[in-house]
C-alpha positions as CSV (number, residue, x, y, z in Angstrom):
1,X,-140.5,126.9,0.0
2,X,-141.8,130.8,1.0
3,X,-142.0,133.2,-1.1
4,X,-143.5,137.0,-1.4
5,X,-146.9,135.8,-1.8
6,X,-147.3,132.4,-0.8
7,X,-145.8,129.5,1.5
8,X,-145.3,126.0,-0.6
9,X,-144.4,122.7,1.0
10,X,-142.6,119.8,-0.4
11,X,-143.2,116.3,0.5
12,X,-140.7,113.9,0.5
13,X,-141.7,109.7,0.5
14,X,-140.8,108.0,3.1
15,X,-138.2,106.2,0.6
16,X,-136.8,109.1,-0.3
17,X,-136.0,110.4,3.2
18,X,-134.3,107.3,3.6
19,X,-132.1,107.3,0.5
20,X,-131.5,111.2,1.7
21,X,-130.5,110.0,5.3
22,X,-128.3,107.4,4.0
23,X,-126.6,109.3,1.6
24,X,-126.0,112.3,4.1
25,X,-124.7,109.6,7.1
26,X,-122.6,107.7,3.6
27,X,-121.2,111.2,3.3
28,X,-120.2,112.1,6.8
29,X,-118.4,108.8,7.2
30,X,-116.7,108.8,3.9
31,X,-115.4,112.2,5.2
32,X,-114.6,111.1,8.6
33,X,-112.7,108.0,7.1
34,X,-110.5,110.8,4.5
35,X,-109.9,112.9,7.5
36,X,-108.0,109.7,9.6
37,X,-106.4,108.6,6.9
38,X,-105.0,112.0,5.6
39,X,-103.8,112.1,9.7
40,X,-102.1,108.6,9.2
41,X,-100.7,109.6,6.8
42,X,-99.1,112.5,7.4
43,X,-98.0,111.0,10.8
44,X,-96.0,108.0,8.6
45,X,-95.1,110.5,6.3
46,X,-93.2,112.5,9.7
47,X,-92.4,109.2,10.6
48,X,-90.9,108.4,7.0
49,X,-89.1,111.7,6.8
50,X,-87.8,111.3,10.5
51,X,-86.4,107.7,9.5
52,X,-84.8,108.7,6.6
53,X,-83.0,111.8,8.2
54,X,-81.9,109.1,10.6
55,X,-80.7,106.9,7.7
56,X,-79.1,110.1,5.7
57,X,-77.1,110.7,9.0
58,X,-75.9,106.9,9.1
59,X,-75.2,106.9,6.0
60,X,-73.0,110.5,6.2
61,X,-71.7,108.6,9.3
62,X,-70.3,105.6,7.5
63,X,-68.9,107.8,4.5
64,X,-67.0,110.2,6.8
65,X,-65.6,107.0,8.5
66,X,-64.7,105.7,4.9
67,X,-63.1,108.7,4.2
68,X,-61.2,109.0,7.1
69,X,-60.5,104.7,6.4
70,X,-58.9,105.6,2.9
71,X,-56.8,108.7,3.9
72,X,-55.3,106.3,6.5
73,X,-55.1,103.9,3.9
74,X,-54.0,106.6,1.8
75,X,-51.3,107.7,4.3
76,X,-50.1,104.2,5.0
77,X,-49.4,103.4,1.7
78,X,-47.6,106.7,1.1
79,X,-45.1,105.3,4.0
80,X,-44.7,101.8,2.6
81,X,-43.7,103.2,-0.7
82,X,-41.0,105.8,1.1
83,X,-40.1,102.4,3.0
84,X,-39.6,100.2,0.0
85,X,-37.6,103.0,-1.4
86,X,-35.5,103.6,1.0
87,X,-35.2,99.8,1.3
88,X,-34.2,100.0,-2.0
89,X,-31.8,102.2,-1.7
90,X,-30.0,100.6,1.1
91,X,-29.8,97.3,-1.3
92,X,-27.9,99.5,-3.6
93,X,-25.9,100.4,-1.3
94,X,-25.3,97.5,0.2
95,X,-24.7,95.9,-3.4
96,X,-22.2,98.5,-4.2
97,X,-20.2,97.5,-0.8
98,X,-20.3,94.2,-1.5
99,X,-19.0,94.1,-4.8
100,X,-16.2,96.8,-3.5
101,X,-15.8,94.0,-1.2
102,X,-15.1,91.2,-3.4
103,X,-12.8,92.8,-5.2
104,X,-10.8,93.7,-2.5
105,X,-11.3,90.1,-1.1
106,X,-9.5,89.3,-4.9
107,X,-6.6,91.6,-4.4
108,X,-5.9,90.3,-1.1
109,X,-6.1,86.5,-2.6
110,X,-3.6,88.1,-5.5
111,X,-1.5,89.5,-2.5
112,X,-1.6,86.5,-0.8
113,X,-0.6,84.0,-3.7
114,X,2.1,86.7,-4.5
115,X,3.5,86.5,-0.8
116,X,3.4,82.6,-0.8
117,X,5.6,83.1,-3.7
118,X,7.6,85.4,-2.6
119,X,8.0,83.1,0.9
120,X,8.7,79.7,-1.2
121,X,11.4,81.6,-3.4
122,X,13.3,83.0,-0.2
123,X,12.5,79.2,1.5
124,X,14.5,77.8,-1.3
125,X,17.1,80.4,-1.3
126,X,18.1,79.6,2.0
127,X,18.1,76.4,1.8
128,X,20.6,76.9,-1.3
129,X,22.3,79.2,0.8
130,X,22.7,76.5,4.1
131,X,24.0,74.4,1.3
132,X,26.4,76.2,-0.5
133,X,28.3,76.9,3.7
134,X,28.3,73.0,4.1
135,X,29.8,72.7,0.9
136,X,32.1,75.9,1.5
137,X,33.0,74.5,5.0
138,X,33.3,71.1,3.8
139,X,36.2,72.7,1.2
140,X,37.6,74.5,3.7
141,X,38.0,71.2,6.3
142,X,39.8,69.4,3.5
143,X,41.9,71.8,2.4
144,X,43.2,72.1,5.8
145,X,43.5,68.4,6.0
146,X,45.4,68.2,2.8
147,X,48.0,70.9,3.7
148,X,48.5,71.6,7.5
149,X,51.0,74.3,7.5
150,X,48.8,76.3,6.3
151,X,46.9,76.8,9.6
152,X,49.6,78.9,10.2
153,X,49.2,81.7,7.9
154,X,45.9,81.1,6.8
155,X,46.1,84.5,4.8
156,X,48.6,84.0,2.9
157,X,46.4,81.3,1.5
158,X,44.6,82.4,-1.4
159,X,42.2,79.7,-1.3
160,X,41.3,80.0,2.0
161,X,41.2,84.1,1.8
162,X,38.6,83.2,-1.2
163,X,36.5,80.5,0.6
164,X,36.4,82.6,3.4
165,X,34.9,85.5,1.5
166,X,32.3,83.1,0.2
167,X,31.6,81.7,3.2
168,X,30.8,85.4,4.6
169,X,28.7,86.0,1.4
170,X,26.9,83.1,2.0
171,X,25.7,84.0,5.4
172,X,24.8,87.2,4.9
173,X,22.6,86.0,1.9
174,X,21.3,83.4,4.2
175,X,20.6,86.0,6.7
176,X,18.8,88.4,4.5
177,X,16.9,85.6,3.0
178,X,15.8,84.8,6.4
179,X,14.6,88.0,7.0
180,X,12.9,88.5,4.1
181,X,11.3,84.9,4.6
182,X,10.0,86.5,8.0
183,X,8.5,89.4,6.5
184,X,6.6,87.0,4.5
185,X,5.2,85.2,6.8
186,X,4.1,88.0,8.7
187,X,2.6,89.6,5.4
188,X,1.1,86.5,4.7
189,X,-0.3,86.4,8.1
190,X,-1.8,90.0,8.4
191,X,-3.2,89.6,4.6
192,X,-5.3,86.0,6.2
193,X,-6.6,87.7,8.8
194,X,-7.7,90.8,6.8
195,X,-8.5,87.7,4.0
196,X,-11.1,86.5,7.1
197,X,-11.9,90.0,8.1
198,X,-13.3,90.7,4.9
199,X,-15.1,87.0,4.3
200,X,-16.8,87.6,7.8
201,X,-18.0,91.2,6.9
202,X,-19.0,89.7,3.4
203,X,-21.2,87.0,5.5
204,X,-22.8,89.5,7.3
205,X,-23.6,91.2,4.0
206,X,-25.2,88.6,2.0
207,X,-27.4,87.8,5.2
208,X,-28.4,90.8,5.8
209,X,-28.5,91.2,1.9
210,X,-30.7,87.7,1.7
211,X,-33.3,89.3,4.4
212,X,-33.6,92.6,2.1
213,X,-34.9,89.9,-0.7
214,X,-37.0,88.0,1.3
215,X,-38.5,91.3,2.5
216,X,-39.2,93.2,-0.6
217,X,-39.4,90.2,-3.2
218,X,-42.4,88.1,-1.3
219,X,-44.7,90.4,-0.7
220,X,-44.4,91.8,-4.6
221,X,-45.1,88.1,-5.7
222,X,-47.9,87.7,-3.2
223,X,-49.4,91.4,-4.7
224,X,-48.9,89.9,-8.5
225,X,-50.7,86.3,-7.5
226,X,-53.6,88.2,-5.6
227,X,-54.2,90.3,-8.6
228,X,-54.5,87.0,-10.9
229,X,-51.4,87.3,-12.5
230,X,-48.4,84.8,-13.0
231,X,-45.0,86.1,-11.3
232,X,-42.8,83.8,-13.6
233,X,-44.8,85.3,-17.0
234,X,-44.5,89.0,-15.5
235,X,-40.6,88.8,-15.1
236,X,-40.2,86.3,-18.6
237,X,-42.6,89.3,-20.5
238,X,-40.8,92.2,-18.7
239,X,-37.6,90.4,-19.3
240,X,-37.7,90.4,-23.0
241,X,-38.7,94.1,-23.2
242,X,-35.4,94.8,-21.0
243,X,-33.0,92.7,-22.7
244,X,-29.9,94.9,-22.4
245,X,-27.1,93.1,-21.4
246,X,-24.8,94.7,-18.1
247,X,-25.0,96.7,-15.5
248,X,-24.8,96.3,-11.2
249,X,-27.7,93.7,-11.8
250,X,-25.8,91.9,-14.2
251,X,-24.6,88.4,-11.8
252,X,-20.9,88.6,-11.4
253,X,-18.3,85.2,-11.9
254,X,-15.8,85.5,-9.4
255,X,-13.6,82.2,-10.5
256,X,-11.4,83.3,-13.5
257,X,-8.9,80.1,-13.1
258,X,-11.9,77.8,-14.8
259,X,-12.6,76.4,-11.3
260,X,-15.9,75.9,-9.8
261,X,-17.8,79.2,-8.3
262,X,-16.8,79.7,-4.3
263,X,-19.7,79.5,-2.1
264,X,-19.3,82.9,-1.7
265,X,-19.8,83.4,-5.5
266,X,-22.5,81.2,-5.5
267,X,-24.4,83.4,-2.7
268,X,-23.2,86.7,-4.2
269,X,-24.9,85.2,-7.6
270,X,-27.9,84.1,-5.8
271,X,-28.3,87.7,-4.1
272,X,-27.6,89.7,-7.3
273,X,-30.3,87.4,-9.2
274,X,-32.7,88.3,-6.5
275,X,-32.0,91.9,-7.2
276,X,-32.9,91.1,-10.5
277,X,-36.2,89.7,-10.2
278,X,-36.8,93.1,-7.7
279,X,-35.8,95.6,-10.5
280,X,-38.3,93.4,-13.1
281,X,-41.1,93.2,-10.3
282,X,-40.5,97.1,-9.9
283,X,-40.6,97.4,-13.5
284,X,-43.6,95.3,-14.1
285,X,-45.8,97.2,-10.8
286,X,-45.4,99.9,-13.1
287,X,-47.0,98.2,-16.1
288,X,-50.0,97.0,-14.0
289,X,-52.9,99.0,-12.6
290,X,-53.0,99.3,-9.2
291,X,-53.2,102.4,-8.3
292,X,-56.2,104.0,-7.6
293,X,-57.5,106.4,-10.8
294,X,-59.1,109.3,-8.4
295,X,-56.5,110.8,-5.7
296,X,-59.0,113.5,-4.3
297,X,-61.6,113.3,-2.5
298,X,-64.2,110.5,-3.5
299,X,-66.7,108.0,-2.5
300,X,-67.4,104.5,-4.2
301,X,-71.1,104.5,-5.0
302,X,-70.8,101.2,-7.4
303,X,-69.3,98.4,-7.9
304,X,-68.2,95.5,-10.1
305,X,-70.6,93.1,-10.4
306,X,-74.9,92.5,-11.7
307,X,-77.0,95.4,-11.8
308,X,-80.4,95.7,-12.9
309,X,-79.7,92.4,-14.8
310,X,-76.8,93.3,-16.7
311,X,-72.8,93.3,-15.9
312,X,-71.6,96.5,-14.0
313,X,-68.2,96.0,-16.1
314,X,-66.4,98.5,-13.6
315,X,-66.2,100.7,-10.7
316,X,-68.1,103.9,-10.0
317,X,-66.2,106.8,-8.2
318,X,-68.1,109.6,-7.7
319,X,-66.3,112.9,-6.5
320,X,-66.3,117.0,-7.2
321,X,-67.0,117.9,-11.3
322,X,-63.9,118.9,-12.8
323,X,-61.7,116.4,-10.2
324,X,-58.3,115.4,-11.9
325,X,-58.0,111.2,-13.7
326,X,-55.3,109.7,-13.3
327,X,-53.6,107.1,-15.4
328,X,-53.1,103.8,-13.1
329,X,-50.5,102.1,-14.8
330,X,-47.8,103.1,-17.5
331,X,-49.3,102.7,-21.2
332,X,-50.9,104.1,-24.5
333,X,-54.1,105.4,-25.1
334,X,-56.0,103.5,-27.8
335,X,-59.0,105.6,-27.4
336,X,-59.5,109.5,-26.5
337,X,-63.1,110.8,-27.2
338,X,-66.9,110.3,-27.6
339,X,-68.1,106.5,-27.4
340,X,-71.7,105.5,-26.9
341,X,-72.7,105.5,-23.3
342,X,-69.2,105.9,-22.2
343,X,-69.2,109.4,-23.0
344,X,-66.3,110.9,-22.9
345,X,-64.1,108.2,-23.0
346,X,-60.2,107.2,-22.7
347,X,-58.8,103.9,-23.4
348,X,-55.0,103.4,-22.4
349,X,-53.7,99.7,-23.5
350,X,-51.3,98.6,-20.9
351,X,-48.4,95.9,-20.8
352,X,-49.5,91.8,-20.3
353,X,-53.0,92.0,-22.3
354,X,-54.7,94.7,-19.8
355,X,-56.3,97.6,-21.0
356,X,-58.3,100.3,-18.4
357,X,-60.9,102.6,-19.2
358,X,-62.2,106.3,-17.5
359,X,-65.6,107.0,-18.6
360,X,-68.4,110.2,-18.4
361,X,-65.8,112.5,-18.5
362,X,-66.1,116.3,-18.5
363,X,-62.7,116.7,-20.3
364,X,-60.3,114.8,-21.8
365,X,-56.6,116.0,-21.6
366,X,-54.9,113.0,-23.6
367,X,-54.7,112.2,-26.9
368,X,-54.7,108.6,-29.2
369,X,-51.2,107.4,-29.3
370,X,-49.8,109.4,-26.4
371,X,-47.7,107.4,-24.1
372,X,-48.7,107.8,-20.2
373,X,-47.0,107.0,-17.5
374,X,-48.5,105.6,-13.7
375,X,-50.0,109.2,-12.2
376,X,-50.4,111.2,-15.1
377,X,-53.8,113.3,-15.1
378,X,-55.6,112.1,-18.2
379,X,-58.8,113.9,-17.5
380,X,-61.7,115.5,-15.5
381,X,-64.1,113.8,-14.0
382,X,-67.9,114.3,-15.2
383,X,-71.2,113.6,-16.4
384,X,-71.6,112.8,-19.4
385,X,-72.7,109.9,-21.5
386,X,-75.4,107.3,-19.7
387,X,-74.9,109.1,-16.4
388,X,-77.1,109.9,-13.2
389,X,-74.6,112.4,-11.5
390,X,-70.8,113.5,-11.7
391,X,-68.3,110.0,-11.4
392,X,-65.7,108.2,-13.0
393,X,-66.6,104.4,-14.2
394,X,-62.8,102.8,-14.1
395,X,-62.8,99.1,-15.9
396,X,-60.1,97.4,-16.0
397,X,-60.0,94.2,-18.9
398,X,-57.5,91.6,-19.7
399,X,-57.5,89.8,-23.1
400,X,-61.3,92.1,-23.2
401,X,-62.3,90.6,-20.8
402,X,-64.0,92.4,-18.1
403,X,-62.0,92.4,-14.3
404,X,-62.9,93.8,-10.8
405,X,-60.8,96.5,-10.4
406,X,-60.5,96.3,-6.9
407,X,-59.0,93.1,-7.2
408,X,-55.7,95.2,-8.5
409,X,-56.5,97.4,-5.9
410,X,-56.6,95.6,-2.8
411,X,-53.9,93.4,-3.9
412,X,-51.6,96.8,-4.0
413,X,-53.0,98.0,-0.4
414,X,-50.3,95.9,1.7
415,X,-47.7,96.7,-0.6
416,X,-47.4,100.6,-1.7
């Protein structure tokens, strides 16, 4: 050390110059080793940012593609339910023409049974009439025999003028009896082949009709047994809610004589039952939820199942703040306000045990004891309650018991 008036050294020990020259070297590497691993890091980091960009871009990849999967969906459905309407509407139709049908098919019977008559009156008549000439002709032979002369001067007979007169009144009865026997049998004729006429176009009808069934009613039962629910309960429950008697569903009895049904009764019967079981499957789709809650634009972010060791008793839809809720089904809300974790919550009790519930949201446009129908906005979706960001949680429970609601779902995809 130098300083203004003298020059002083310092002397380090040969340990201490080592400790010194390892500490300086310890120092250099320690920084050396920071340096590469700051630069490895920041190269995974690039790495780490370039991989998740690539996985972000997937990922927006595969929800575009869902998108555009559930407006198709979306789209397809929307035709299926215009087809089942219109499918519908022909059955009506079709109903109304058969029954129009039938009833004429009765009047022509009526016509027919009247002609028959008609025919077996004017048979008899002539036959009275053939046998009042013999027995006119036979009179008139004998009294010839009995008095010869008077083949002379036959009118100056009064018998014979008055036999004569019957004899001519006879035979122009018989004639017109004839006639009108004809005419019979040609009505009779024309109203059998307009009888067949009419059971032919009545065939084609019920098959046609019987097709219709097969077409609408099976997949509606295959849609009620994916979804877990019993077809014969659905139409028993929705049966005793709709237990008005009459109506064009009401199966017709076409034997009024106490006979035994015609087969074409029996079929018309069979159809008209089938039509039945359509208008209570039509009535009970509306009682169950299977539509889907959120019509805009959306993406499912969870489902129904275990998460973070507890039950995930629904399904997360997560779309714009403010996006309308739908009611799925027809029902009541139970429940239109705060709860818990649910937020703002609304409960709507539905037919067969099932009740559905729309959770977190922003505001609620129900209120308890209102009566929805299938469609009706209930709400907007949100974030409150035990939420991460804007959604809807949709649960669906039967009995209280927790379901999937994508089971309900998916089983209404192949149908509406």
């Amino acid at each position: 050390m130098r300083s203004d008036t003298d020059t002083r050294f310092i002397r380090l020990r040969p340990g201490t110059q080592i400790i010194a020259a390892v500490g300086t070297c310890a120092i250099v590497a320690w920084t050396i080793i920071a340096t590469a691993v700051l630069v490895m890091d920041s190269i995974g980091a690039g790495n780490f940012r370039e991989q998740a960009k690539r996985e972000l871009q997937t990922y927006e990849a595969r929800l575009n593609a869902l998108a555009e999967e559930r407006d198709r969906r979306a789209q397809e459905a929307l035709a299926a339910q215009e087809r089942f309407s219109s499918a519908l509407a022909q059955i009506s139709a079709m109903q109304s023409e058969l029954l129009a049908s039938e009833t004429r098919r009765r009047e022509l019977e009526t016509g027919l049974e009247m002609v028959q008559g008609t025919l077996r009156r004017a048979m008899s008549a002539r036959e009275d009439a053939q046998h009042k000439v013999a027995r006119l002709t036979s009179q008139i032979q004998a009294g010839k025999a009995e008095n010869p002369g008077a083949a002379t001067s036959p009118a100056d007979d009064p018998t014979v003028e008055v036999l004569t007169t019957a004899l001519a009144d006879a035979a122009r009865e018989r004639d017109k009896t004839l006639a009108e026997a004809e005419d019979a049998q040609r009505d009779a004729e024309e109203m059998a082949f307009e009888l067949r006429l009419v059971n032919e176009r009545n065939s084609e009808i019920f098959s046609r009709l019987e097709d219709a069934m097969t077409i609408s009613v099976e997949p509606l039962e295959t849609m009620f047994r994916k979804a877990g629910l019993d077809p014969d309960t659905l139409i028993d429950t929705v049966r005793r809610g709709y237990s008005g008697q009459g109506g064009p569903l009401t199966p017709i009895s076409l034997s009024t004589r106490g006979t035994a049904p015609s087969p074409e009764a029996t079929r018309a019967n069979r159809i008209l039952t089938r039509l039945d079981e359509l208008n209570l499957y039509r009535l009970a789709a509306g009682k169950v939820p299977l539509a889907i809650p959120v019509k805009g634009a959306f993406r499912y972010t969870s489902g129904f199942g275990m998460r973070w060791g507890r039950l995930h008793a629904g399904t997360d839809f997560a779309g714009a703040h403010g996006a309308p809720i739908h009611a799925t089904a027809d029902g009541v809300v139970t429940h239109a306000g705060w709860l818990s974790g649910y937020g703002q919550l609304v409960k709507i009790k539905h037919a067969f045990g099932i009740e559905t519930r729309y959770a977190h949201m922003s505001r609620i446009r129900v209120r308890e004891g209102q009566r929805v129908s299938r469609g009706d906005r209930i709400g907007d979706m949100g974030n409150t309650g035990r939420s991460t960001g804007t959604h809807l949680h949709y649960e669906v429970r039967v009995d209280g018991k927790a379901i999937n609601p994508m089971t309900y779902i998916k089983a209404a995809r192949d149908v509406f």
